[in-house]
N, C-alpha and C positions, 0 to 999 in steps of 0.2 A: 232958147238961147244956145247958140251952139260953143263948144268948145276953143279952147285954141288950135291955131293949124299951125305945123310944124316942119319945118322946110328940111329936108336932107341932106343937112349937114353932117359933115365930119369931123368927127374928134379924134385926136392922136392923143393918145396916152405912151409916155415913154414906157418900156418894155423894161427896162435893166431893173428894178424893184423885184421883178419876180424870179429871179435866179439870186437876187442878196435876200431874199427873206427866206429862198427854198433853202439858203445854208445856212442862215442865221437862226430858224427855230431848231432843226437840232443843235445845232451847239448850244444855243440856249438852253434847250431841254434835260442834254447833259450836265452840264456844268452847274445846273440848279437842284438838279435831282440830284447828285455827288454829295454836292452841297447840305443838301436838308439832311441825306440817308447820313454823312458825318455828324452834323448837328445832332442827331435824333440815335447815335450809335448803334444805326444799321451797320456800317461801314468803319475800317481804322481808317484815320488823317494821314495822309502822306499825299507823295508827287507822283498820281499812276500814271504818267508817259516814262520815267524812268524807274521807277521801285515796284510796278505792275502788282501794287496790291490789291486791287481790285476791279473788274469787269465793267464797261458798263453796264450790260445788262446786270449785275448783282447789285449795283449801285443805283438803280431804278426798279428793282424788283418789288418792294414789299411799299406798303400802307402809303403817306402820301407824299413820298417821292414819284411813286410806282403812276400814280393819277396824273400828276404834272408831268412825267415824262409823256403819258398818251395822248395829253390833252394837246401837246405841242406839235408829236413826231407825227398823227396822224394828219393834221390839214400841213404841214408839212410836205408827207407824202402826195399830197394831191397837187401842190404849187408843183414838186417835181417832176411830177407825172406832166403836167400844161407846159413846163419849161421844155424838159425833151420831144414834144411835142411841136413847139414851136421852134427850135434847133432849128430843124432842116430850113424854116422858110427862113431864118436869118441867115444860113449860110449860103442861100441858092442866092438872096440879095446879093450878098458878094460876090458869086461870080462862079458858086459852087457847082459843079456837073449832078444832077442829082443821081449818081449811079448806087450798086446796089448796097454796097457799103454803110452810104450816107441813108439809105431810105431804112436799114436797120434801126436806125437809131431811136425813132420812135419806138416801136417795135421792145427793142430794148428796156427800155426807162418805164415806160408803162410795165413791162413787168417787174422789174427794180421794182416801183410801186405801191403796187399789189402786194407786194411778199415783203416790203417794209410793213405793210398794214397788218399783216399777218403774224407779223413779229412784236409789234407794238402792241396788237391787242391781243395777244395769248402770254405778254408778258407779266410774268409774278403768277399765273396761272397753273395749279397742281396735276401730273400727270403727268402719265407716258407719252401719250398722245400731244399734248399740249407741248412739253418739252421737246417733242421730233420738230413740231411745227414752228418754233420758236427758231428753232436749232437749223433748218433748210430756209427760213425765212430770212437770218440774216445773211446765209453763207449766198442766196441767190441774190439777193440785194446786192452784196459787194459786187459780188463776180457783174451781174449784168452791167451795174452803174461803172465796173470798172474800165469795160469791155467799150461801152456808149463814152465815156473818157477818153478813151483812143483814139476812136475814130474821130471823133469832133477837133479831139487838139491837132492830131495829124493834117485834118481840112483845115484850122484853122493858122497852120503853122507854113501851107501852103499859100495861102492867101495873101497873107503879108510878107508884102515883098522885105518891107526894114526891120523885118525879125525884133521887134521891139523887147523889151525884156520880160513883159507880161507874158507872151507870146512865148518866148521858151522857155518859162515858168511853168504856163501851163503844161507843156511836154513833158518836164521833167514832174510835176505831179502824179501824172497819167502812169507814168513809167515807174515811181515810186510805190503806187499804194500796189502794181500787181508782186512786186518784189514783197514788200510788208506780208502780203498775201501770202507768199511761201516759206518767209520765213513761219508763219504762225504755223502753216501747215505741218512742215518739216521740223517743228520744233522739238519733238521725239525722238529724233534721230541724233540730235547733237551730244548726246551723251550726258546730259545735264539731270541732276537731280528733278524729285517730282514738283518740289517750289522753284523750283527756278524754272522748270516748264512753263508752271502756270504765271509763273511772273512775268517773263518772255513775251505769252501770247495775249496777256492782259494790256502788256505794253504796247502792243502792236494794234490790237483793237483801237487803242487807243489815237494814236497815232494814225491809223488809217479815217478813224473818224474827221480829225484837224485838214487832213489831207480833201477829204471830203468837201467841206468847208472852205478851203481856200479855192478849189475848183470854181464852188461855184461863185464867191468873192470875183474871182479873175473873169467868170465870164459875164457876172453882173457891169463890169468895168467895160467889157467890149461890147456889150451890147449897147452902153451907155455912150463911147466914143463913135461907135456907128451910126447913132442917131437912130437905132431900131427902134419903133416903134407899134401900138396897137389901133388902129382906127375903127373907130363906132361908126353906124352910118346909119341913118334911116332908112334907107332905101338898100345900101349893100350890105346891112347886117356886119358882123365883127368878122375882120379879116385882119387875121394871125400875122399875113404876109409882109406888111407894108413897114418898109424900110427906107432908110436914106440910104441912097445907090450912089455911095460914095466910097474910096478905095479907105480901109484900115486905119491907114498913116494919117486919116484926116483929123482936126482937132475939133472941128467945128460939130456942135451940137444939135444944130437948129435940124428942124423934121421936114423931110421933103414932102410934098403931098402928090397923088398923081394926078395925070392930067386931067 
C-alpha cells in the first residue's frame, strides 16, 4: 500500500512573529528575573530606569532568576540571529539596492548573537575568565545590534516615501541607544560620585535594553504592514525571500504569491 502523494504546494507563513518574539523574550526575561531576584531579596525594590539600583545582569545573576533569565535570552538569541538574517531579503523586497552596507547586516547580528550567547551562558558564573567574557559579550552585542539598527532604519527611512511615524520612530531609536552608549561609557568623567556612577550606568543598561525592544516591536509592525512573508514548498524548500512587492504606505495585508 503506498503512502500519500503530496503536491508542491506553498505555504506562506506571515514573517512579523519573529522579530515581536525576538523582543519580547528578553524583555520577558528581564522583567521576571528583576522580579523573582526582588521577591527572593537578591536585589532592593525600586525603579532601575530612573534610581539605577541595580544591573540587569546582577538582577539575573544568581539561583533562579539567574536560569529563567538563560532559559529565555538564549533561543531568543537564535530568533535574532534568523531575524537579521532575513532583513536583507525584506528590504531588497522593497526596492532596496543590496549594496555593501545592507549586505553587512547579516554579518552583523549573527555576531550580536553569538556573543549574546556568550553572555547569557557565562552569566552568574565565577571567575576571571568568566567575567571578561561576560563583560566583551554584552558590550559586542550592543555595539554590533547597535550598528545593524542603523543601517536598517536608514534603508528603511529611505524607502517610505510618507515617512510614516513608526518610521522615524525607528530612526530616532537607532540614534538613541548609540547616545545611551556613551553616556554609560563616559560616565567617569562627569565628575560624579562612585553611586551615582553606577547608578547612571545601570540606568542606561536599562534603558538601552527598552530601546532594544521597541526596535524590534516597530519592525515586527513593518513586516506585518508589508505582507512579508515565509513560504514552505515541497519542491522549492523555505525561501526566506518571499514578500508582498508592495510599496510601505500600503494597508493591505494579504500575501502575494509568485508566479
Amino acid at each position: 500500500m503506498t503512502g500519500p502523494v503530496f503536491e508542491g504546494r506553498a505555504a506562506d507563513w506571515s514573517a512579523w512573529p519573529l522579530p515581536f518574539l525576538a523582543g519580547l523574550l528578553p524583555l520577558a526575561a528581564t522583567v521576571l528575573a528583576y522580579a523573582l531576584s526582588v521577591r527572593l531579596g537578591i536585589v532592593e525594590s525600586c525603579n532601575p530606569f530612573f534610581d539605577g539600583c541595580t544591573s540587569i545582569s546582577r538582577a539575573a545573576r544568581h539561583g533562579v532568576p539567574n536560569h529563567l533569565f538563560r532559559a529565555l535570552v538564549l533561543p531568543a538569541a537564535a530568533l535574532q540571529a534568523l531575524f537579521w538574517l532575513m532583513c536583507l531579503s525584506w528590504l531588497r523586497s522593497l526596492g532596496a539596492a543590496p549594496n555593501r552596507m545592507l549586505r553587512a547586516v547579516p554579518v552583523l547580528g549573527i555576531a550580536a548573537a553569538v556573543f549574546l550567547v556568550l553572555y547569557a551562558t557565562f552569566l552568574g558564573a565565577e571567575g576571571t575568565a568568566y567575567r571578561w567574557m561576560r563583560r566583551y559579550g554584552v558590550v559586542v552585542y550592543f555595539g554590533a545590534t547597535s550598528v545593524a539598527m542603523l543601517i536598517v532604519s536608514d534603508a528603511v527611512r529611505r524607502l517610505a516615501p510618507t515617512r510614516r511615524f513608526v518610521v522615524m520612530a525607528l530612526v530616532a531609536l537607532s540614534v538613541a541607544l548609540p547616545l545611551l552608549g556613551l553616556a554609560n561609557a563616559f560616565a567617569p568623567l562627569l565628575g560624579l560620585s562612585g553611586v551615582a556612577i553606577g547608578a547612571l550606568q545601570n540606568s542606561t543598561e536599562w534603558w538601552g535594553g527598552l530601546l532594544f525592544t521597541l526596535f524590534f516591536f516597530a519592525l515586527a509592525w513593518l513586516w506585518r504592514t508589508s505582507s512579508f512573508a515565509i513560504r514552505f514548498s515541497a519542491t522549492d524548500g523555505l525561501d526566506p525571500g518571499v514578500a508582498a512587492r508592495k510599496p510601505m504606505e500600503s494597508r493591505s495585508h494579504g500575501t502575494s504569491r509568485k508566479p
